[in-house]
C-alpha positions in Angstrom: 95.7 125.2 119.0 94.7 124.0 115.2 96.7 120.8 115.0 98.3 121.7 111.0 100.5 118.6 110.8 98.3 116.1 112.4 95.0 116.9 110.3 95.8 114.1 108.0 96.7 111.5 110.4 93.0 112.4 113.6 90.6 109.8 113.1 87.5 109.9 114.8 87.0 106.3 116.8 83.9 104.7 117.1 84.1 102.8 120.5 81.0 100.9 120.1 82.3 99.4 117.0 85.1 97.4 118.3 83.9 94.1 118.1 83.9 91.2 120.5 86.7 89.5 118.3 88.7 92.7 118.9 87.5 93.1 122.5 88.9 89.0 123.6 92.2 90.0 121.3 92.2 92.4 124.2 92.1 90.4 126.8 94.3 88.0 125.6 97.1 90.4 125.1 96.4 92.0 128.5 96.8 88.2 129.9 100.3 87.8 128.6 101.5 90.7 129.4 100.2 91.2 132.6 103.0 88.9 134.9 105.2 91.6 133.9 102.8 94.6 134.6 102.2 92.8 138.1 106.2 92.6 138.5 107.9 95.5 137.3 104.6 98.2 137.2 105.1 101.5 139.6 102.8 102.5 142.1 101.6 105.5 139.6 100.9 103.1 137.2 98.5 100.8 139.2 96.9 104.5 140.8 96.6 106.1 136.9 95.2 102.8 136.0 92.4 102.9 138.7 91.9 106.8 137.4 91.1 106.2 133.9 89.0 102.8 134.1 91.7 100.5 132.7 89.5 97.1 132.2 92.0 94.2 131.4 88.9 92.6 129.3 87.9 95.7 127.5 90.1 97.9 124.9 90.3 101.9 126.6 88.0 104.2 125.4 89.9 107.4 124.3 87.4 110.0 124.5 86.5 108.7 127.6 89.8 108.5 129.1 90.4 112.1 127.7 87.1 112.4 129.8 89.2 112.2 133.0 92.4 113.0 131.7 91.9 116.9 130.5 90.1 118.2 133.9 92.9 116.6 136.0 96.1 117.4 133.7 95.2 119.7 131.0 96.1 116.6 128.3 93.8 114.6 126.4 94.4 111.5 124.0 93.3 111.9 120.6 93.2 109.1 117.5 95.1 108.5 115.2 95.2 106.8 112.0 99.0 105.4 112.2 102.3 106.5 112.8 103.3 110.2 112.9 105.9 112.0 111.4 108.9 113.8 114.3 107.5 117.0 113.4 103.6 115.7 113.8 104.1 114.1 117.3 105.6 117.2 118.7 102.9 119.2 117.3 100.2 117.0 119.5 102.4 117.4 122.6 102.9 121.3 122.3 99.3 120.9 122.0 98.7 118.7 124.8 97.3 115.8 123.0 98.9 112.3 123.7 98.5 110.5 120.5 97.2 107.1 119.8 96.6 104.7 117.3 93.8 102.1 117.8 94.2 99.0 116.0 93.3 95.7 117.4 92.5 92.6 115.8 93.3 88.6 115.5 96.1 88.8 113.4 97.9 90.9 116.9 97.9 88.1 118.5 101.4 87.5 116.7 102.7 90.4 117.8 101.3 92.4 120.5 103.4 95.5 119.8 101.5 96.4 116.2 98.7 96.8 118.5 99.2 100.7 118.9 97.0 101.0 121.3 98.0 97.9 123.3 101.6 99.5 123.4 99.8 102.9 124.6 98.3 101.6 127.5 101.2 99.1 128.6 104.2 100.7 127.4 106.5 103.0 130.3 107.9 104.8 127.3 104.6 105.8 125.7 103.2 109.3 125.6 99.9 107.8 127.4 100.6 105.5 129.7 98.4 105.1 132.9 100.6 107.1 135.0 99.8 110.4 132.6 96.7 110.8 134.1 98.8 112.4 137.0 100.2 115.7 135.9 103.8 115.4 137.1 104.4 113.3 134.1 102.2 115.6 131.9 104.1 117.9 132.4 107.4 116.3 132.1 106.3 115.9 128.8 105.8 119.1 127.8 109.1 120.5 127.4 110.0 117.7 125.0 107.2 119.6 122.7 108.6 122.8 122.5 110.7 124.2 119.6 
């Protein structure tokens, strides 16, 4: 499916350039946040996590979690460059493509949650959370997507 609405916003990420600044911003988000992930995360969670290669030191790689993620659910994640329109999200969904923007940098540290990609990964409400690597939720999802 020719994603119309999303063209504008797919960005093409370069893994190998996040840099070692970006990669510790990381792992010092992942440090604060993890006493809650250790109290409150499901068993899916912790199993999706194990799936997809979830490094607490390293940011994700999409492609390569998409890698994983389309034999075993059909879904993939796919860049983008910031927040989408209603009508753009739903688009990726019907599509089955989780959206995600990566960001990371210093200036997070602030505020963990404008790290897109940070809230992707740790987040029970977002599209690609760990546990979508298991295709009950994936396809929970999917009706959400339909018009």
């Amino acid at each position: 499916m020719k994603l119309a609405a999303a063209a504008p916003y797919l960005i093409e990420p370069k893994y190998q350039d996040y840099t070692a600044e970006q990669q510790a911003v990381w792992a010092e988000l992942v440090r604060r946040r993890r006493p809650q992930i250790e109290a409150f995360a499901c068993e899916e969670y912790w199993e999706g996590s194990a799936i997809i290669g979830l490094e607490s030191d390293r940011l994700p790689d999409l492609a390569a979690i998409t890698g994983i993620l389309e034999p075993r659910t059909g879904w993939s994640t796919t860049a983008v460059s910031g927040l989408l329109p209603s009508d753009t999200f739903f688009e990726m969904l019907n599509a089955g493509s989780f959206p995600s923007r990566s960001t990371s940098g210093a200036a997070l540290l602030s505020n963990a949650f404008q790290s897109r990609i940070f809230f992707t990964m740790f987040s029970a409400t977002s599209p690609c959370t760990p546990t979508k690597c298991l295709p009950i939720p994936c396809n929970t999802m999917a009706p959400y997507a339909q018009e």
